[in-house]
C-alpha positions, 0 to 999 in steps of 0.5 A: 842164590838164582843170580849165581854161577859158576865158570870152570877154566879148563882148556889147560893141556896138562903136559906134566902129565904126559903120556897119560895127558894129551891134547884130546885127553888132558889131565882134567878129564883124566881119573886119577882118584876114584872113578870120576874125573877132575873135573866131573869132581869138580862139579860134583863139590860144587853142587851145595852151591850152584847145581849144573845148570848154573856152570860154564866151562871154558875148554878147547876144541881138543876138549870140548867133546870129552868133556860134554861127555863126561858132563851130560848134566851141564848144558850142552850150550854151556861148555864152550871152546875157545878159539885161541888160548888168551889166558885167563882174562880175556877167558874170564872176561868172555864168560862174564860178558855172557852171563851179564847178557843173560842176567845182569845181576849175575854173580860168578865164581870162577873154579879151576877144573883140574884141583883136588879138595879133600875136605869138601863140606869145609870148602863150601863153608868158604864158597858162600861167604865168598859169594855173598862178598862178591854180591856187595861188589867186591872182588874176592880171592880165596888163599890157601893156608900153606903147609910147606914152603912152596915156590911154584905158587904164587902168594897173597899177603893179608895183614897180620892178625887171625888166621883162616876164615873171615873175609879180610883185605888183601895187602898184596899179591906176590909172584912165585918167589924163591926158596928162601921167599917162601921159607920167609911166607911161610915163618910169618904165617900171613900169607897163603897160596893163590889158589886161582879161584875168584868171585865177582859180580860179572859188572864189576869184573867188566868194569876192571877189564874196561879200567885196566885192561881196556883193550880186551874189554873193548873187544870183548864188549863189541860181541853180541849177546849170548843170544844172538846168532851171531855170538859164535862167529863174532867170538871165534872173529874176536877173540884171539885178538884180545890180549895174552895176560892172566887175571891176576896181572890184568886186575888183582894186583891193581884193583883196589876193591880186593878182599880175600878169605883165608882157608884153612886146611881143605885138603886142596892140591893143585895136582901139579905133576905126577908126584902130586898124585903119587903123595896123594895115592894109598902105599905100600909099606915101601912107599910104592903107589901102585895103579897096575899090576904090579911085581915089586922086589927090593923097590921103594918110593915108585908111582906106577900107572899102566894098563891093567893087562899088562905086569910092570915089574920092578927090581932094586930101583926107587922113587921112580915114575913109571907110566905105561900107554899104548904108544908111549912110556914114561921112565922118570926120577920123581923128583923131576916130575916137574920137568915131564913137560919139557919131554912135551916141548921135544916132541913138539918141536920133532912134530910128534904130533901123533904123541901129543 
């Protein structure tokens, strides 16, 4: 187990989320369940297996300070800001490079920082036999049962036979499909969502990123060792010229020394927009999800988020967002929840910075 560890992907802005998630307060630092945050509950499922002091965090410079605050039991030194977002290879290939120059046997599970996991004891089941996989050199992915026909995730197909659990190859990776795709994944019953969390000794990601990615690799390989002074102007130097691609593009659907562990139902939610959150809240007998003080007659099917001084009073209206900060307020179909990050591309574009 001493040659294990784990890198938390977290530079993501969240702009699904908005107005609760900004730049400098993105939805990974944001408590929607209970009294810690996304990613400190990350953290916290993770501790059977790798305790803080085997984490990595990879976030921004909007981020980075939050974070080490809401983390003060992973190394100060560990949650590092990218100088340029690169995607998630280049990201993973920076942090496995800094793990093999502090330990050549290193073995890292990469986590996203923003997902929720219900059934946490079940999905540490999972983890360590991914881990040990990984340990014999293979690059290991884990998919997610699927409990609808979804189109936002992208797909990866075993081969017919069991179903969860046991390590099993990997027949191929499939993009976001569509409505009728999916509705075929989900009838065949031998594919499962991509969750975005993969398993790897850090020499053997290297070796892919040199094989299919050789560009970054190349780059990513000139920087010093972790060590160094060095490290931090050569990486902010280095950095932003690798390639703009994910892991998945880079390495997964090429490599050939891909397995995967099927999951059964952990409870895992991407929490993807606000009616991701709304599903997961406690409701009324009207189906409303309150987390303000709230006045409800004749209304149904609401998510409502505000500050706690403040009565949010709803009349005659239904499956409604209704999310209230100090300068801005969100007014939105649920159904439309995924299209909050367009509201973002607005303001962006009317140099909104204040709102961002």
């Amino acid at each position: 187990m001493s040659h294990l560890y784990g890198l938390i992907l977290a530079g993501g802005r969240g702009t699904r989320f908005w107005p609760r998630s900004r730049r400098a307060q993105a939805k990974q630092v944001l408590k929607f369940f209970g009294d810690r945050s996304l990613i400190q509950q990350t953290v916290d499922r993770l501790r059977p297996v790798l305790p803080p002091e085997r984490i990595w965090i990879l976030t921004n410079d909007y981020l980075r300070a939050e974070i080490v605050k809401q983390l003060p039991e992973v190394p100060k030194k560990q949650i590092l800001a990218e100088p340029a977002q690169r995607n998630t290879a280049p990201a993973i290939g920076l942090a496995a490079h800094i793990l093999q120059s502090i330990d050549p046997e290193a073995v890292m599970g990469v986590f996203p920082a923003d997902h929720v996991i219900g059934k946490p004891r079940d999905y540490i089941k999972l983890i360590k036999p991914a881990f040990k996989a990984a340990k014999e050199g293979k690059i290991v992915v884990l998919g997610i049962e699927p409990r609808w026909a979804e189109t936002g995730y992208g797909y990866i197909e075993f081969p017919k036979g069991p179903g969860a659990g046991g390590q099993r190859p990997v027949t191929s990776f499939r993009e976001k499909p569509d409505a009728a795709t999916a509705a075929a994944f989900l009838q065949a019953g031998n594919f499962y969502w991509n969750a975005g969390m993969f398993f790897w000794k850090t020499s053997v990601l290297l070796g892919a990123l040199r094989q299919f990615l050789p560009k970054t690799a190349t780059l990513i390989a000139g920087l010093p060792p972790f060590s160094s002074r060095q490290f931090g102007a050569k990486m902010v130097e280095v950095f932003p010229r690798c390639e703009n691609i994910s892991i998945d593009y880079a390495v997964l659907e090429k490599a050939r020394n891909v397995v995967g562990i099927p999951a059964g139902d952990i409870g895992w939610n991407d929490v993807g927009s606000w009616n991701a959150v709304y599903e997961l809240q406690h409701r009324d007998a009207n189906g409303n999800a309150l987390r303000a003080d709230t006045l409800v007659v004749d209304s149904g099917g609401n998510y409502v988020d505000g500050a706690k001084s403040k009565l949010i009073a709803l009349l005659g209206v239904h499956d409604l967002i209704v999310v209230d900060t100090p300068d801005a307020l969100l007014i939105a179909d649920r159904g439309r929840a995924q299209q909050v990050g367009d509201l973002v591309k607005q303001l962006e574009k009317q140099k909104r910075d204040d709102l961002l």
